[in-house]
Each structure stands twice: as structure tokens, then as C-alpha cells.
C-alpha positions in Angstrom: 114.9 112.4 50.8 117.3 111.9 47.6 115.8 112.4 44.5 117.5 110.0 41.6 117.1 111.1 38.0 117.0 109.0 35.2 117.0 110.9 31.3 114.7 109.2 28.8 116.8 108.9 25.9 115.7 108.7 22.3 117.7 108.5 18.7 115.1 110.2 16.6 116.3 112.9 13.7 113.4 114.7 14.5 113.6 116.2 18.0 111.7 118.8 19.9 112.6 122.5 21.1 113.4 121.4 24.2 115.4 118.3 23.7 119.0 118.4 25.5 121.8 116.2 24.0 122.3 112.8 26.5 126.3 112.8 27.9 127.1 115.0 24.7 126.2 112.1 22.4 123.8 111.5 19.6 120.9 110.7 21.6 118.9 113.6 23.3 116.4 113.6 25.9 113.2 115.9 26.6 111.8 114.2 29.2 113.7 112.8 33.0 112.0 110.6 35.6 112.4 112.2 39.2 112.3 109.1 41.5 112.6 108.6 44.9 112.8 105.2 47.4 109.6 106.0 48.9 107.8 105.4 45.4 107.7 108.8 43.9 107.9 109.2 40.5 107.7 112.4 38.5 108.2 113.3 34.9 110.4 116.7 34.5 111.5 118.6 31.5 115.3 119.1 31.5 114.1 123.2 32.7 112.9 121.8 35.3 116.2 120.4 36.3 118.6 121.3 39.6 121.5 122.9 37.1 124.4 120.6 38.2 122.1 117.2 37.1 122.0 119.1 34.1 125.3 119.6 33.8 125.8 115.8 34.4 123.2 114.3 32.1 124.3 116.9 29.2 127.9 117.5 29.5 130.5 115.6 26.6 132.1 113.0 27.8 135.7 113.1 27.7 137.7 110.7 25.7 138.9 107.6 27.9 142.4 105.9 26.7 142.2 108.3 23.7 138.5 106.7 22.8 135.9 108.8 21.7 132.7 108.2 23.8 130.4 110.0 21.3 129.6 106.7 20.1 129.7 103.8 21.8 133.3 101.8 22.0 133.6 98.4 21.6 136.2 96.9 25.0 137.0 93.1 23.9 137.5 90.9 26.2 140.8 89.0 26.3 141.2 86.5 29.1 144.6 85.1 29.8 143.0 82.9 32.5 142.4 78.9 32.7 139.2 79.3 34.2 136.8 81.9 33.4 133.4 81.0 32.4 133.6 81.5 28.8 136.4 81.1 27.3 139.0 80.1 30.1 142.4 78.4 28.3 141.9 79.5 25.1 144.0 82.6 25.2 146.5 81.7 28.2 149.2 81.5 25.5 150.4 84.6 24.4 150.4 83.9 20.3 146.6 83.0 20.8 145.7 86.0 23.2 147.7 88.7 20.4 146.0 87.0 17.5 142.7 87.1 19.3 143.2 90.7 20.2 143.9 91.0 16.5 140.9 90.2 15.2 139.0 91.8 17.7 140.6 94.9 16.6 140.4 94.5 13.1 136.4 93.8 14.1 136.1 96.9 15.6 137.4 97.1 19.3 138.8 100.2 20.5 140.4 98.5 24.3 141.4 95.8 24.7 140.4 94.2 28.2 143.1 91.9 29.5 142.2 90.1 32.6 144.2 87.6 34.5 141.9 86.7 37.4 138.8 84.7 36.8 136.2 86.2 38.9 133.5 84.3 37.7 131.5 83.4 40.4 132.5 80.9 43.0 136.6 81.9 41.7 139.3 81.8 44.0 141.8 84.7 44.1 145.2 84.4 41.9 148.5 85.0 43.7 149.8 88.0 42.4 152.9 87.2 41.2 150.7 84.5 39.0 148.6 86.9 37.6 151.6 89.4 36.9 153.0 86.2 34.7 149.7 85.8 33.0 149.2 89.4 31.7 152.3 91.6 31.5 153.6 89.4 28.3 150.4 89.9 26.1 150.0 93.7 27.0 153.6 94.1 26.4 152.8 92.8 22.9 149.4 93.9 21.9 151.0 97.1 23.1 154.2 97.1 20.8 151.8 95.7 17.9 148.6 97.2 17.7 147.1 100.6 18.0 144.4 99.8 20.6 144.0 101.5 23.9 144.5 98.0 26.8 142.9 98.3 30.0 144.0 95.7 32.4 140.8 93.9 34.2 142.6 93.7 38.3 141.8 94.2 41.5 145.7 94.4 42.7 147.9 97.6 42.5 151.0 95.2 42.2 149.1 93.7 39.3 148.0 97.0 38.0 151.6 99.0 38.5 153.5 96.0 35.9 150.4 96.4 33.0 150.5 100.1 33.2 154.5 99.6 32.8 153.6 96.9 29.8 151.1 99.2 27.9 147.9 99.2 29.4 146.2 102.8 30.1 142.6 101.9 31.9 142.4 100.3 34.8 139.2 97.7 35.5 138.6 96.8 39.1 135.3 94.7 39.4 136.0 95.4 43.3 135.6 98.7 42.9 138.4 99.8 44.6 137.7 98.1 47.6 139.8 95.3 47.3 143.3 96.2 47.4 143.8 99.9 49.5 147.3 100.4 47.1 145.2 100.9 44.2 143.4 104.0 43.8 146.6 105.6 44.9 148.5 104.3 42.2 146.0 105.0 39.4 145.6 108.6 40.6 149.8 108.6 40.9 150.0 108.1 37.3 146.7 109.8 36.2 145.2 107.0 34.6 141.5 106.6 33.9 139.5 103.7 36.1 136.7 101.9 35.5 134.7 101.4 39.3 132.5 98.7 39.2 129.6 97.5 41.8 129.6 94.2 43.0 127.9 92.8 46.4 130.6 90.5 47.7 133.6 88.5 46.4 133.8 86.3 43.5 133.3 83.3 46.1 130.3 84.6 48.0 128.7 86.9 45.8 125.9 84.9 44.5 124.8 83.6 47.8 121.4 85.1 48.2 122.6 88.8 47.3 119.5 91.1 48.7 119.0 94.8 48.3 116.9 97.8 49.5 116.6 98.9 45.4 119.1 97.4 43.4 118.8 100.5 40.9 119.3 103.1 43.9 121.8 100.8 46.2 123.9 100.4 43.0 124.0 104.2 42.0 124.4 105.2 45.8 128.0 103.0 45.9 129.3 104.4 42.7 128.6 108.1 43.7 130.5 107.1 47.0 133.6 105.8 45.1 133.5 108.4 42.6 133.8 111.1 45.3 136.6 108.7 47.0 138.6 109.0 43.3 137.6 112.6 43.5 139.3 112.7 46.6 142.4 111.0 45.7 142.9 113.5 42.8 141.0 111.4 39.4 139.4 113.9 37.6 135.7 112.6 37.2 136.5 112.9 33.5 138.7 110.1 33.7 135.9 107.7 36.1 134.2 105.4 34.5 130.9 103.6 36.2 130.0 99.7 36.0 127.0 98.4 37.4 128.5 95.2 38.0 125.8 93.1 35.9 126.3 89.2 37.5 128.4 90.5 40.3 126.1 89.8 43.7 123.2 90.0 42.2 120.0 87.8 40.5 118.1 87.4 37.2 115.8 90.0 38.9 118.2 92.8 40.0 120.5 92.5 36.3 116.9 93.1 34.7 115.8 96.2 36.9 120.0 97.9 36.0 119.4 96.9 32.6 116.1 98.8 32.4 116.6 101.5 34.5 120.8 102.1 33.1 120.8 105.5 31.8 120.0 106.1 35.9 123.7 106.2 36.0 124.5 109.2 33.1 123.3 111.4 36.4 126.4 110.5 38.2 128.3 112.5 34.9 130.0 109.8 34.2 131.1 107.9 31.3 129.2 104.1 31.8 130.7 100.8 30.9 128.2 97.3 31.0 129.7 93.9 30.9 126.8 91.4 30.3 128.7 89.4 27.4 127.4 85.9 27.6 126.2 86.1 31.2 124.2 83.6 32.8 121.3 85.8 32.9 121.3 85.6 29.1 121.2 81.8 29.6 118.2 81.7 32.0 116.0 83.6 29.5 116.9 82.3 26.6 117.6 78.7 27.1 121.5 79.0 26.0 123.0 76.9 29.1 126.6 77.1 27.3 128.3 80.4 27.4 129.6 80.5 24.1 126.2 80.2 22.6 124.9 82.9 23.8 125.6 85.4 21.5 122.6 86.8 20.3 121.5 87.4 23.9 124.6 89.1 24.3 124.1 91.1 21.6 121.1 92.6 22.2 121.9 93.5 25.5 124.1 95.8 24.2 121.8 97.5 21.2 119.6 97.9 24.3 122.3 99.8 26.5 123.4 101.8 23.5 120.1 102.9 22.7 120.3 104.2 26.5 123.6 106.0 25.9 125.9 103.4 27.4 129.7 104.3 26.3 131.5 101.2 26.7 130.5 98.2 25.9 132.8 95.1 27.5 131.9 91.8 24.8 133.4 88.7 23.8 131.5 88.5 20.4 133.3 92.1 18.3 132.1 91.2 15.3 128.8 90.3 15.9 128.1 93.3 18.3 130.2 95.6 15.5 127.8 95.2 13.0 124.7 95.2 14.8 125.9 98.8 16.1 126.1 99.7 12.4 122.8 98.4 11.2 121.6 100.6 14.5 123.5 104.0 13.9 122.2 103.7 9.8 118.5 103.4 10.9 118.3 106.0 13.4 120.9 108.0 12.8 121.4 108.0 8.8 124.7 107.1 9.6 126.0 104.6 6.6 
């Protein structure tokens, strides 16, 4: 029978005895849920604790793409696409997609997240040659211009190979490496840092019914298994980071349970990324039916993940998310 463990993490200044820093961070923990699939649910002290989930919950992150994960980091999204569900055309031209990156940076972004495959869902898959011309020109000049780690959003190692040539240094597959069998290789060739994300299905099919045992343990189950396949490769699991895959295969239900239940995922010791930005979830609950008014849903997604010790952050709103960070860190941290 596994046994999941999920830290309970708090921002207080005032913190007991016993209290264990979360992933090395500013938020601590004194208190872990011991669950199991069968129902069980125990609260443990971190003494109480197997000493490698310890290690895991505890240990420093290290830095991804030169980014300090000690607070959380900002990723901007920059999609060079026609047709993604938010903002598809507006950056296809490369002058629009480096001013954009731009201001995102001068908001507060430390990566930049160029993608050049929609895979909103219901998407059809980009040649690759296509998606090379869409996103090797911007990196190439984001790179040259700005100092901003780029992490290039693909599924393809031919796709992946020319951004890491252009400037990028993290790759973001939403397939979790499971799409293209070239790519892991390549990323662990040239010792780059990955982001692995969950997703049931392909952008076509994925939100056909999507069904799961637990979405919390099915989810956490998969990236363990991929993180041990990276291992395996050669990736240090210093240099894995773990995505949920909020939208990706699954329903209104399931996003709610990952977003409740996220800092799960600090057990796997690695850092952990969430890309709700203007979701349809959001939408549902809120009443927002167009993407780009969803930005205060969006936003307090992510207050809610970085009060749970989430790293990474993936929005289209930098500003907005920026300074709602701040306003955070000063009231629980003193930070101002």
C-alpha cells in the first residue's frame, strides 16, 4: 500500500520548535497528511517522517535556468501561435512577441515561455518545420536582447534542438515526454533542465470524458514514473521540474482536487510549475466566458499555489500576478 504525503505549509513569522522549512523556501511546515487510496488519512510531525520524504519536502531547490526558486518566479507566456485560446495572433510577428516579452520582463518575469504549438484543447499538431519557423526567430532575439532565462513550450526534439541553439535553456513538454521518443535524449545530451507535465491524452481527445482512479494520486504516480525515466536518462532531479497539467485531460472537478491538494507534489523533491492562466476552469466559476477577462481568477490561482510553495508560476497577466506576489510576501513575510 503507498503512502502519499502532502506538507501543510504556512507563511507565519512565528513558527513552532518543530517546524521544517517547505522545499528550502520561506514557508515551513509542522504538520504532513499521510494518505493512502484506501481512505486513510493521518496527520504526522516531520519526526515522524521516512528520512528520504524528508529530504524531499525540506531540501533547497536548486536554481532552474539560473532562477532562484526561493521565491516564486514569474514564466510569461509568449505564444507565437494563430490559435491558442487566449491570445492566438497577437504575438505571431516577431516585433510584437519581443516587445511583449519586454514588458513582461520589465513586469517581473524571470522565463520567458515561448510556445509554437497551440495545444489548447481540441488543437491539431504543427508540422515541425512550421513550428521551428514560428519560434527560433523570437528566441534568437529575446535571447540577444534581454537577460531572461526562455524555455521553449514543445513536444518535438527537432523543435526543441533549434530553440536550445536560438537561446532557450528550459525545455516545457505538456506531453511529458511521451510524445516524441528523441526528446528526453536530447535534453539530457545537452544537460538542460525539463519541465514534465501530466496530461491524460492529446490536445484533440483530452477533454473527452477524462476519468481517474484519484486524480491527486494518478497525477503524482505518472510524474514519479517520468522523473525516474529522466533519472534514468542522466537529468539530475535538480534540474526536473513537475506540472500537473491543470486543463490537460481533465474537468472542473479534478483541476479543483490538484489545486487543493498541490503541495502533494513537493514530495516528489521536485521543483513544481502550475499553468492555470486564464483557464476555462476560471471561466466556469466565475462567469468570465472570454479568456482574456479572466484575470483575477487567474490571479488568485496563483496567490493560492504560492501560498502552497509552488515555484513557477506560468501566466499571461505579469503585472497583475507581480504585484499581487508583493502585496503577499509584505504581509506575511515583512518583506517590503
Amino acid at each position: 500500500m503507498t503512502t502519499y504525503y502532502r506538507a501543510l505549509p504556512r507563511a507565519a513569522i512565528d513558527r513552532p520548535m518543530s517546524a521544517v522549512p517547505l522545499a528550502g523556501g520561506a514557508l515551513w511546515f509542522s504538520d504532513i497528511l499521510a494518505m493512502t487510496r484506501e481512505g486513510d488519512v493521518e496527520v504526522l510531525a516531520p519526526a515522524d517522517l521516512p528520512t528520504d520524504v524528508l529530504d524531499r519536502l525540506t531540501a533547497r531547490r536548486a536554481p532552474v535556468a539560473e532562477c532562484d526558486l526561493r521565491r516564486p518566479v514569474l514564466m510569461g507566456i509568449l505564444n507565437v501561435t494563430p490559435d491558442s485560446f487566449s491570445d492566438g495572433g497577437r504575438f505571431a510577428d516577431t516585433d510584437d512577441a519581443v516587445d511583449q516579452a519586454r514588458a513582461m520582463v520589465a513586469a517581473g518575469a524571470g522565463i520567458i515561455d515561448v510556445g509554437g504549438e497551440s495545444t489548447r484543447p481540441g488543437a491539431d499538431t504543427v508540422d515541425v518545420d512550421e513550428e521551428i519557423s514560428r519560434v527560433v526567430h523570437p528566441i534568437s532575439v529575446i535571447h540577444a536582447g534581454l537577460d531572461v532565462a526562455i524555455s521553449i513550450d514543445t513536444r518535438k526534439a527537432a523543435v526543441a534542438e533549434r530553440a536550445l541553439d536560438a537561446g532557450a535553456a528550459l525545455v516545457n513538454d505538456v506531453s511529458g515526454f511521451t510524445f516524441d521518443a528523441n526528446l528526453a535524449p536530447l535534453c539530457a545530451k545537452r544537460g538542460v533542465p525539463v519541465c514534465v507535465m501530466h496530461a491524460q491524452g492529446d490536445p484533440q481527445t483530452m477533454q473527452n470524458a477524462p476519468q481517474y482512479d484519484d486524480v491527486r494520486f494518478d497525477v503524482y504516480d505518472f510524474l514519479e514514473a517520468r522523473i525516474a525515466f529522466l533519472e534514468g536518462l542522466g537529468l539530475a532531479r535538480s534540474q526536473i521540474v513537475v506540472d500537473p497539467g491543470i486543463g490537460f485531460g481533465k474537468t472542473l472537478d479534478h483541476n479543483l482536487s490538484l489545486l487543493r491538494d498541490i503541495s502533494l507534489f513537493h514530495s516528489l523533491g521536485c521543483a513544481i510549475l502550475l499553468g492555470a492562466s486564464r483557464k476555462k476552469f476560471i471561466g466556469t466559476i466565475s462567469g468570465a466566458d472570454i479568456a482574456d477577462t479572466r484575470v483575477a481568477g487567474s490571479v488568485s490561482v496563483a496567490l493560492h499555489a504560492a501560498a502552497q510553495g509552488v515555484q513557477i508560476l506560468r501566466v499571461h497577466d505579469v503585472p497583475e500576478t507581480a504585484q499581487a506576489l508583493a502585496l503577499w510576501r509584505a504581509v506575511d513575510f515583512g518583506e517590503i
